[in-house]
C-alpha positions as CSV (number, residue, x, y, z in Angstrom):
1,X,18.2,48.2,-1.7
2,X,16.7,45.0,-2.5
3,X,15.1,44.0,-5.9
4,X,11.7,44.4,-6.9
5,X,9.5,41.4,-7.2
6,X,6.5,40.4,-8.8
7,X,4.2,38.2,-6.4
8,X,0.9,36.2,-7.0
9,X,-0.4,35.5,-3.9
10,X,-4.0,33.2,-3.3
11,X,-6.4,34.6,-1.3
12,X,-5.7,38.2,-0.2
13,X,-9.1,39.3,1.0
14,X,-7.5,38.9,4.8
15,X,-5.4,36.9,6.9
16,X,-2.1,35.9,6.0
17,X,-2.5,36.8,2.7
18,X,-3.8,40.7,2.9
19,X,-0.9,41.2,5.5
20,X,1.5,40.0,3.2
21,X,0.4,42.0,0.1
22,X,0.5,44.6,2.3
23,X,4.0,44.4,3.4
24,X,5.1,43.4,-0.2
25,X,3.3,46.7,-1.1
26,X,5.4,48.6,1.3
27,X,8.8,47.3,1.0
28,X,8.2,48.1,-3.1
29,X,7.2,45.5,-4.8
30,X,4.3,44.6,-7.1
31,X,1.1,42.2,-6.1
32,X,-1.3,40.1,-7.5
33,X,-3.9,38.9,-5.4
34,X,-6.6,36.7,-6.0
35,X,-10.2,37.4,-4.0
36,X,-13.4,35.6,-4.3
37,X,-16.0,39.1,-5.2
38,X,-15.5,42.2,-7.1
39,X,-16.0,44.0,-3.8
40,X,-13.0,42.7,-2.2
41,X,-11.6,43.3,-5.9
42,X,-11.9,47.3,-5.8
43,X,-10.8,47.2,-1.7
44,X,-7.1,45.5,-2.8
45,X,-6.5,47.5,-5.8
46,X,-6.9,50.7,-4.0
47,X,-4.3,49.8,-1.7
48,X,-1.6,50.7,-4.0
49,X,-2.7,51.4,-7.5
50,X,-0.8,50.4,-10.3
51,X,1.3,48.4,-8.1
52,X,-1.2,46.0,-6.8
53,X,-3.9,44.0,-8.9
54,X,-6.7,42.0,-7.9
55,X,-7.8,38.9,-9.9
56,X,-10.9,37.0,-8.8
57,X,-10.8,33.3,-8.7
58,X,-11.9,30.6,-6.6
59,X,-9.3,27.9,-6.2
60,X,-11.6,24.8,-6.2
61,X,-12.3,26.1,-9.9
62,X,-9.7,24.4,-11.6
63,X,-10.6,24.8,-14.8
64,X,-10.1,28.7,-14.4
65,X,-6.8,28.5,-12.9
66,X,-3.9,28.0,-15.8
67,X,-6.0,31.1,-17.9
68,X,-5.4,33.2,-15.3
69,X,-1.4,32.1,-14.8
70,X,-1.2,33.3,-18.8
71,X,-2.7,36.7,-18.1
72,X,-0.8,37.6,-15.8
73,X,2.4,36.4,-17.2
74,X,1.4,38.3,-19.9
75,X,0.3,41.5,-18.7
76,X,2.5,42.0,-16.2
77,X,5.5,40.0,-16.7
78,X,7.1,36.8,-14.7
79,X,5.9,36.4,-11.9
80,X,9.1,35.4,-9.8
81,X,7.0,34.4,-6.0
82,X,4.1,32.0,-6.0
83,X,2.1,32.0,-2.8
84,X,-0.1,29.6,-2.5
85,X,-2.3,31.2,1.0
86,X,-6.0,30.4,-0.1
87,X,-7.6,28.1,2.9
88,X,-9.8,27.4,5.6
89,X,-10.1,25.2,8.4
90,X,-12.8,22.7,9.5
91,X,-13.7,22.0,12.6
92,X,-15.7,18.5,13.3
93,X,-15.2,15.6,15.1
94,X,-14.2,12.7,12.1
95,X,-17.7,10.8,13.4
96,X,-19.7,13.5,13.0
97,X,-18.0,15.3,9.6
98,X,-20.0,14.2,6.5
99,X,-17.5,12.9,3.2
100,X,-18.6,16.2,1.4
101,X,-17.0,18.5,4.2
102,X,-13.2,16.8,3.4
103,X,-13.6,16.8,0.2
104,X,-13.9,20.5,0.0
105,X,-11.4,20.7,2.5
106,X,-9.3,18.8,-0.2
107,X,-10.4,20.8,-3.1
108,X,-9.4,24.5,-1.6
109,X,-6.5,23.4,0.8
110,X,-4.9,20.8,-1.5
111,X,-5.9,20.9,-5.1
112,X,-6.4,24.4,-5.8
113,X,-3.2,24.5,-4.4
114,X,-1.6,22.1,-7.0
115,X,-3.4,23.4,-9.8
116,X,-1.8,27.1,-9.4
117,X,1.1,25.6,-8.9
118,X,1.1,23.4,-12.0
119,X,-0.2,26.6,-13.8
120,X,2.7,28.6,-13.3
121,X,5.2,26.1,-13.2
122,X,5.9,25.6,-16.9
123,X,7.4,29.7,-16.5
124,X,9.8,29.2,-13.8
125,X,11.0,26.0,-15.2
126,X,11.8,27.9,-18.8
127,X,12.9,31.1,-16.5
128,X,15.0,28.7,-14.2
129,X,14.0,30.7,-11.6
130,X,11.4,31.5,-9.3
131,X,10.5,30.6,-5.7
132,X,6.8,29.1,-4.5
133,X,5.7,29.4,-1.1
134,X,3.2,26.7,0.0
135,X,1.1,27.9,3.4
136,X,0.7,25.0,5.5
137,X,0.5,25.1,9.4
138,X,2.3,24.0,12.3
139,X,-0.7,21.1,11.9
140,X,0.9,19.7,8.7
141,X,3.2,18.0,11.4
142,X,1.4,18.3,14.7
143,X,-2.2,17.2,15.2
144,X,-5.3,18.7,17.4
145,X,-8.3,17.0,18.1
146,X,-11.5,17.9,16.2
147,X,-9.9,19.6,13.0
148,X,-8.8,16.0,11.8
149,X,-10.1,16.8,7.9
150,X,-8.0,20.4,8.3
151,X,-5.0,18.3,9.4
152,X,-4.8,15.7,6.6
153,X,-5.1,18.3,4.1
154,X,-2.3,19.9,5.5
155,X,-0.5,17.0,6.3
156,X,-0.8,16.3,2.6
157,X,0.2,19.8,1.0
158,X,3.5,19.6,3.1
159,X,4.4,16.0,1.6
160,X,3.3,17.4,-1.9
161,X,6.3,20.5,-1.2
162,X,8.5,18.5,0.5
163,X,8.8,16.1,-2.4
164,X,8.7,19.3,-4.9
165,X,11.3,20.9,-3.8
166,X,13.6,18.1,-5.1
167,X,11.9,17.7,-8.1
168,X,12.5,21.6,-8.7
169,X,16.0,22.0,-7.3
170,X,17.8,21.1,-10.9
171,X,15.8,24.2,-12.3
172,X,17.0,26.5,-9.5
173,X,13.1,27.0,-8.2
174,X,12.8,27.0,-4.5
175,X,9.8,25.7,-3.2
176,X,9.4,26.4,1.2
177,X,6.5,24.9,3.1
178,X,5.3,27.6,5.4
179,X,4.3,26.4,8.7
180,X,2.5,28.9,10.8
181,X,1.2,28.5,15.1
182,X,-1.4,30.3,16.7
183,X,-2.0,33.7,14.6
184,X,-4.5,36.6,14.9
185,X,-6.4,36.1,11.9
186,X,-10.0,35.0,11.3
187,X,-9.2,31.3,10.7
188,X,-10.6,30.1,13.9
189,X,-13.6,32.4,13.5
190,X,-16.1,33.3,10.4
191,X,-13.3,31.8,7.9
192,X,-13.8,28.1,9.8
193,X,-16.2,25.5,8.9
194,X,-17.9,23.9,11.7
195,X,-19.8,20.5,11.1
196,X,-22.6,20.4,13.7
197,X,-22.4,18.1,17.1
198,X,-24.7,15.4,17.1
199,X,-22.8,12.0,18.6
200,X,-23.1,12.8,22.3
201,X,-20.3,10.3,23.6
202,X,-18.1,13.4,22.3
203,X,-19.4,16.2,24.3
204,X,-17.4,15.9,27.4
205,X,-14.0,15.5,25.3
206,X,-14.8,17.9,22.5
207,X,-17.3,20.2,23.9
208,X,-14.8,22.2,25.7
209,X,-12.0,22.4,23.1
210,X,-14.4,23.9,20.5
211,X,-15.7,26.6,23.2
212,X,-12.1,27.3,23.9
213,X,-11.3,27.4,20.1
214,X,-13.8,29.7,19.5
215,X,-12.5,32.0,22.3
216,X,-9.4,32.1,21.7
217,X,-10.3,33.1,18.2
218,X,-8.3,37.1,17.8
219,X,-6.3,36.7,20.8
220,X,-3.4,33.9,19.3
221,X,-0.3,34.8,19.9
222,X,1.3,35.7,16.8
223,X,0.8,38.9,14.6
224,X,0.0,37.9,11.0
225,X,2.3,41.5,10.2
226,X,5.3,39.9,11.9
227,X,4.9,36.8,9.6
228,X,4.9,38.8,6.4
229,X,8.0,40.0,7.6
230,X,9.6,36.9,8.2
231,X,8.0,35.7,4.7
232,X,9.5,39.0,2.8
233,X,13.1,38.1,4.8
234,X,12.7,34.5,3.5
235,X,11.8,35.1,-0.7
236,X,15.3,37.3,-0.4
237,X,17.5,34.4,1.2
238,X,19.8,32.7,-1.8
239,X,19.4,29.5,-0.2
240,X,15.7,29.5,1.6
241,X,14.7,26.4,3.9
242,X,12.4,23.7,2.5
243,X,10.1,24.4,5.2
244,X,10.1,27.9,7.6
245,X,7.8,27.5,11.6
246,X,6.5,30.8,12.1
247,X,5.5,31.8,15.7
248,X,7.1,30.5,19.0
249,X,4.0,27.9,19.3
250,X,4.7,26.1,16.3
251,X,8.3,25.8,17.1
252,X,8.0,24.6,20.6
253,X,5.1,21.9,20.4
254,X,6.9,20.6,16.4
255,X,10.0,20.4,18.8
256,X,7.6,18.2,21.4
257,X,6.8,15.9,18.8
258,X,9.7,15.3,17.8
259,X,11.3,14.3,21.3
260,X,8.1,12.3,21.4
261,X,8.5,10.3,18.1
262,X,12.4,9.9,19.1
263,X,11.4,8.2,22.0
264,X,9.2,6.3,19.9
265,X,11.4,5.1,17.4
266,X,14.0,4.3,20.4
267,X,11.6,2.2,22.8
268,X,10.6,0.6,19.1
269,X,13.5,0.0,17.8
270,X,13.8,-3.7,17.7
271,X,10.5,-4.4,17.0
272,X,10.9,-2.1,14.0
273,X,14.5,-3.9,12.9
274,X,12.7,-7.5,12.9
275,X,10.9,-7.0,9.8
276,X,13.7,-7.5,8.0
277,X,15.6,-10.0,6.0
């Protein structure tokens, strides 16, 4: 039987998040879960009561986030999986997207992000122990067109792991960059952030891949169940990856690029080498 485990886990209204509390819940361990409304507060806690509590927080509120690491450190012990799921997409074409849509993007996706993790850090490091799971997407490596905001902030919160899970190694803390494809959750639908069209050189590129974004939207691929799984089979491995694709989407098209930027580097090469000396 494997050992209980207390996780905190970012946004678990839906999505990712609520299928992975609920998985924790099942395979016996203990769940806090942050949520944006009292509502959704109530609707977690009954899930499992006693076992799983709801705290609500927005991410973007910084200032809020390093009281809330205390509490629950205090009230209900160490907490020994951080997972940082809290997100949304936007959808824009760069042109069109005003400043104040990225940084938001920024602020949830990226710096909410950092500020939990900063928050709880200072425990695992005295605890030398603990493991944080960073959500990313198969677009922190590979790149769509129209969600070009959604990508960089991605793009940056898998650098930011990537380089953190060398910082943290000496203190035995894993950190793993979770890189889900194509999944049946509401990201591509209410959860997403659409800036409206209005630069009509863009319609006969774009217009079609946002009306086939939209549709696609509860019919991906992937089961967001399956990837708790796969996340639950992960926080038990003694030596988990630095970054884990989930869904056979992400894995073939990260593959893609990769033959791509091989070829790249190859057909490059010289040019690349004469910089030198």
């Amino acid at each position: 039987m494997t050992p209980s485990k207390l996780l905190f886990i970012t946004g678990v209204s839906s999505g990712f998040g609520r299928a992975l509390a609920e998985e924790a819940l099942k395979a016996g361990h203990r769940v806090v879960g942050t949520v944006r409304n009292q509502q959704a507060k109530e609707a977690f806690e009954a899930l499992e009561p006693g076992r799983c509590v709801g705290r609500i927080l927005d991410v973007s509120d910084f200032a809020a986030i390093a009281p809330l690491a205390d509490e629950v450190e205090r009230e209900f012990g160490p907490v020994d999986v951080l997972v940082n799921n809290a997100g949304y997409g936007h959808e824009g074409i760069l042109e069109e997207s005003p400043l104040s849509d990225i940084l938001h993007q920024f602020d949830v996706n990226v710096f909410g992000a950092v500020a939990v993790i900063k928050a709880f850090l200072p425990y695992f490091r005295a605890r030398r122990a603990g493991h944080i799971l960073n959500v990313t997407s198969m677009g922190s490596f590979i790149t769509l067109p129209g969600i070009s905001y959604y990508h960089g902030s991605k793009f940056a919160l898998q650098g930011i792991s990537e380089s953190l899970t060398k910082e943290l190694k000496p203190f035995n803390i894993a950190v793993t960059a979770v890189q889900p494809g194509s999944f049946r959750t509401d990201w591509a639908g209410r959860s997403m952030v659409r800036s409206p069209r209005s630069i009509s050189d863009y319609d006969a590129s774009f217009g079609p891949v946002r009306e086939t974004r939209e549709k696609r939207s509860g019919h991906q691929p992937s089961d967001p169940l399956k990837a708790a799984q796969a996340i639950l089979t992960l926080i038990h491995s003694s030596n988990p990856p630095a970054f884990l694709l989930l869904g056979s989407d992400a894995v073939s098209l990260v593959r893609d690029k990769l033959k791509q930027m091989n070829a790249d580097i190859d057909a490059w090469e010289e040019v690349s080498r004469s910089t030198d000396g």
